[in-house]
C-alpha positions, 0 to 999 in steps of 0.5 A: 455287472460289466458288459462288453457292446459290440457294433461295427459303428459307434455312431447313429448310422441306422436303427442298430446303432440307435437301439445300441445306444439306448441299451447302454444308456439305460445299462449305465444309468442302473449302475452297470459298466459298458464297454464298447468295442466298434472301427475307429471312424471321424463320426465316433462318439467319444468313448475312454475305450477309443483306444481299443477300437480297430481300423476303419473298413470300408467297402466302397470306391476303386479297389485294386486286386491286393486291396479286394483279397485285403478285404476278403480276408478280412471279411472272413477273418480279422486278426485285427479285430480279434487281438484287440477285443482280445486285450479289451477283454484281458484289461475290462474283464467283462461278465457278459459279451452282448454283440450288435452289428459285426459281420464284414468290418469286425467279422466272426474273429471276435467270437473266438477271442471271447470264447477262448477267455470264456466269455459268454455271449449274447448277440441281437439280430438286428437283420437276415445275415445269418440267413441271407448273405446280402442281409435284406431278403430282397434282391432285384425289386422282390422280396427273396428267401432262396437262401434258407436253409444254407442255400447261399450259391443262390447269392452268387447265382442271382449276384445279390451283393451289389449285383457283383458276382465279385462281391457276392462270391465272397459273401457266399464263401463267408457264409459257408465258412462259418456255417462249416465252422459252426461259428455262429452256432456254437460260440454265441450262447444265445440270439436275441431277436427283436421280432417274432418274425425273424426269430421264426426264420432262425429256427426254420433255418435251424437254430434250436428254439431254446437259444433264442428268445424274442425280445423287442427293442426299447426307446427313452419314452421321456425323449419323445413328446407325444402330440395328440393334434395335427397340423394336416398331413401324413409322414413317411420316414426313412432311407429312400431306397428300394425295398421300402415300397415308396413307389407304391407310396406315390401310387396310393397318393395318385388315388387319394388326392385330399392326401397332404404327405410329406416324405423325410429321408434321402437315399439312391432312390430320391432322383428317381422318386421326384421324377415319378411324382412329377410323371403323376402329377402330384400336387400332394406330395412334399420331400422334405430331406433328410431331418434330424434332432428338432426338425424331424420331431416337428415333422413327427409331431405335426403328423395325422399318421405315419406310413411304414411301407416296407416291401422288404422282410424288416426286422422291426423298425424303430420309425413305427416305436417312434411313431407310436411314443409321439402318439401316432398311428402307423399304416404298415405293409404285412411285412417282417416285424411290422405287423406285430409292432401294429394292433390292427384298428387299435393303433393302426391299419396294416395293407399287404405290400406291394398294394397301393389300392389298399394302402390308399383305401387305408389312408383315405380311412383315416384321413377322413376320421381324423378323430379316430386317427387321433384315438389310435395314436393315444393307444400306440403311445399308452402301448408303448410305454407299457411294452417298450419302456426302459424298465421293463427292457432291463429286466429282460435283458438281465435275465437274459444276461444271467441265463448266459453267465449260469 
C-alpha cells in the first residue's frame, strides 16, 4: 500500500510529529511505502520526497501590511500547497491520503487537490482546531469551550490568538470559510481521534459518530527500557507554559516538602516559574531545561512517578504513553485525554485541576508507599504494551485505511 503523510513539520517539533514518525516507521517496516508531504524547513529530516515540499511559513517577527494579507490568504488558501501535493499525487499515486497537523502553514487546499484525484482521506486529530480556533480550548489562564457549536466570533471577542484582535480575526474568518464550505466535512472520509474525549467534543460539535473512530497513539516499546527502581525524585516533563498547571505543581510542593521534583522542559513560562519558586521557597524543586535523547531517559528512568498536570483540554499526551513504557506511574489532572491513558489506583492517581491540595494529597500518597509507586509502574508498562504496542496500532489502522479505500 502507499500512503500519502501529511504534516506541516517533518521534524519532532512536538507530540504530533512524534506520533507521525512512528506511524511511518512502523508503515514501512511492514513493507508499506510512505510518502511525506510537509514545509521545506533547515530542521527537515532528509526525505527522496524533499523535492515536493512547499515554502516554509512562519508567523512570528515584524510583519508589514502586504506580508499580513500574504499570510492571510495563505491561511485560508494555499495555491502552493495545492499544486505541490497535486504533483506528489500524479508522480507517488498514493491508496490512501492520512493528514496530520495542516491547518495555517499547509491549509485546507490540500484536500481539494487530493479530492479532486480522488483520493481518500483520513485525517488524525492531534488538537481542538476544528472546534476551537486558537486549537487549545484555553484562553486567558481558563480552560474555554465558548466556540462549540460554530461559535467562532467568540475568538475575536476574547482576541484568543496571540491576544490579537488581528490575528484572531483571521482565524475566526478561516473557521467560518471552511465550515460554510464544508471543507473539512465533506472531503475528509474519516477522523481519527486519539482520545475519546476529543472524539465526544467532535460529535457535540456535529461530526456524525460513524465517521470518526477513536483510536490512540502507538510508541516503538523496545525504545524505552523500563526501570522498576528509582534514585528519589518525581518528574514533570514538557513545555513550560501556561495551560500546563505548574504553578499549581509549585503549590502542591509548598505542601509537601519531603517531595524531591525535578521539572524538565523550557518555554515563556520558565522566568516566571524560577521566580515563584523562590517566592515560596522551595528548597525541593530542581529545573533541569530542556532534555532530550539519553538525558532526558535517565531523568525518566531515575523517576519515583511522573506528573501530568495539564489545566488545559489535552488530547492525549505522549509524556503519560512514555511514562508508563519506562514503567512509571503517572499522577494526572481530570482533564481532555488524560484521564483515560490513567487507571485510577492501578497505574496511577488522578486529582481535578487546578487542585494543588489534592495533587499534593496524591503525591504524598505515593511518596510515602514507594513500593506501591513501583507496582503501578509495572502495571503501566504491562498496559502499554498490550494497547499501545506497534502490532496492535497497524492492525487498526489498516482496517481504517481499508474502510476508506471501499
Amino acid at each position: 500500500m502507499k500512503v500519502l503523510a501529511a504534516n506541516k513539520f517533518y521534524f519532532v517539533k512536538g507530540g504530533a510529529e512524534r506520533y507521525f514518525f512512528e506511524l511511518a516507521r512502523i508503515l514501512e517496516e511492514r513493507g508499506h511505502r510512505v510518502a511525506p508531504f510537509a514545509m521545506r524547513h533547515e530542521m527537515n529530516d532528509d526525505s527522496e520526497f524533499a523535492r515536493y515540499f512547499v515554502s516554509n511559513v512562519g508567523f512570528d517577527g515584524e510583519m508589514g501590511p502586504a506580508r499580513r494579507l500574504r499570510m492571510a490568504c495563505h491561511v485560508l488558501y494555499s495555491r502552493e500547497s495545492s499544486a505541490a501535493i497535486g504533483r506528489l499525487v500524479d508522480d507517488f499515486r498514493p491508496d490512501v491520503a492520512h493528514l496530520h497537523n495542516i491547518a495555517h502553514q499547509l491549509s485546507p487546499s490540500i484536500l481539494y487537490a487530493l479530492k479532486r484525484r480522488g483520493i481518500p482521506i483520513v485525517q488524525t486529530l492531534h488538537d481542538h482546531k476544528l472546534i476551537c480556533p486558537n486549537y487549545q480550548m484555553f484562553v486567558h489562564g481558563k480552560p474555554c469551550r465558548r466556540c462549540r457549536t460554530w461559535r467562532y466570533y467568540n475568538a475575536v471577542v476574547n482576541r484568543c490568538m496571540h491576544d490579537s484582535v488581528l490575528w484572531s480575526g483571521l482565524v475566526c474568518v478561516e473557521a467560518y470559510l471552511h465550515k460554510l464550505l464544508g471543507s473539512y466535512a465533506r472531503l475528509v472520509d474519516l477522523w481519527v481521534s486519539p482520545s475519546e474525549s476529543l472524539r465526544q467534543r467532535m460529535i457535540e460539535h456535529g461530526v456524525p459518530e460513524d465517521r470518526i473512530v477513536h483510536q490512540p497513539y502507538a510508541i516503538g516499546m523496545e525504545r524505552f527500557e523500563p526501570r522498576y527502581e528509582s534514585d528519589g525524585y518525581a518528574v514533570s516533563v514538557g513545555r513550560l507554559s501556561t495551560g500546563k498547571g505548574l504553578m499549581t505543581v509549585l503549590e502542591a510542593l509548598k505542601a509537601t516538602p519531603a517531595v524531591r521534583f525535578k521539572i524538565a522542559g523550557s518555554g515563556p513560562l520558565e522566568d516566571e516559574l524560577r521566580r515563584r519558586v523562590r517566592e515560596l521557597g522551595l528548597a525541593n524543586v530542581e529545573f533541569t531545561g530542556y532534555l532530550k535523547g539519553e538525558a532526558l531517559d535517565n531523568l525518566m528512568r531515575g523517576a519515583l512517578f511522573v506528573v501530568m498536570s495539564s489545566e488545559c483540554y489535552e488530547n492525549s499526551p505522549l509524556t503519560v504513553y512514555e511514562a508508563a513504557a519506562y514503567g512509571k506511574a503517572v499522577i494526572g489532572s481530570r482533564m481532555g485525554g488524560i484521564p483515560e491513558l490513567i487507571a485510577e489506583k492501578e497505574t496511577g492517581l488522578i486529582y481535578e485541576p487546578f487542585d494543588h491540595a489534592g495533587l499534593a494529597e496524591r503525591m504524598n500518597e505515593l511518596w510515602n508507599d514507594q513500593d506501591r509507586a513501583l507496582e503501578m509502574g509495572r502495571r503501566a508498562r504491562r498496559r502499554a504494551e498490550a494497547e499501545y504496542g506497534p502490532d496492535a496500532h497497524y492492525e487498526k489502522m489498516m482496517a481504517i485505511y481499508e474502510r476508506v479505500m471501499h
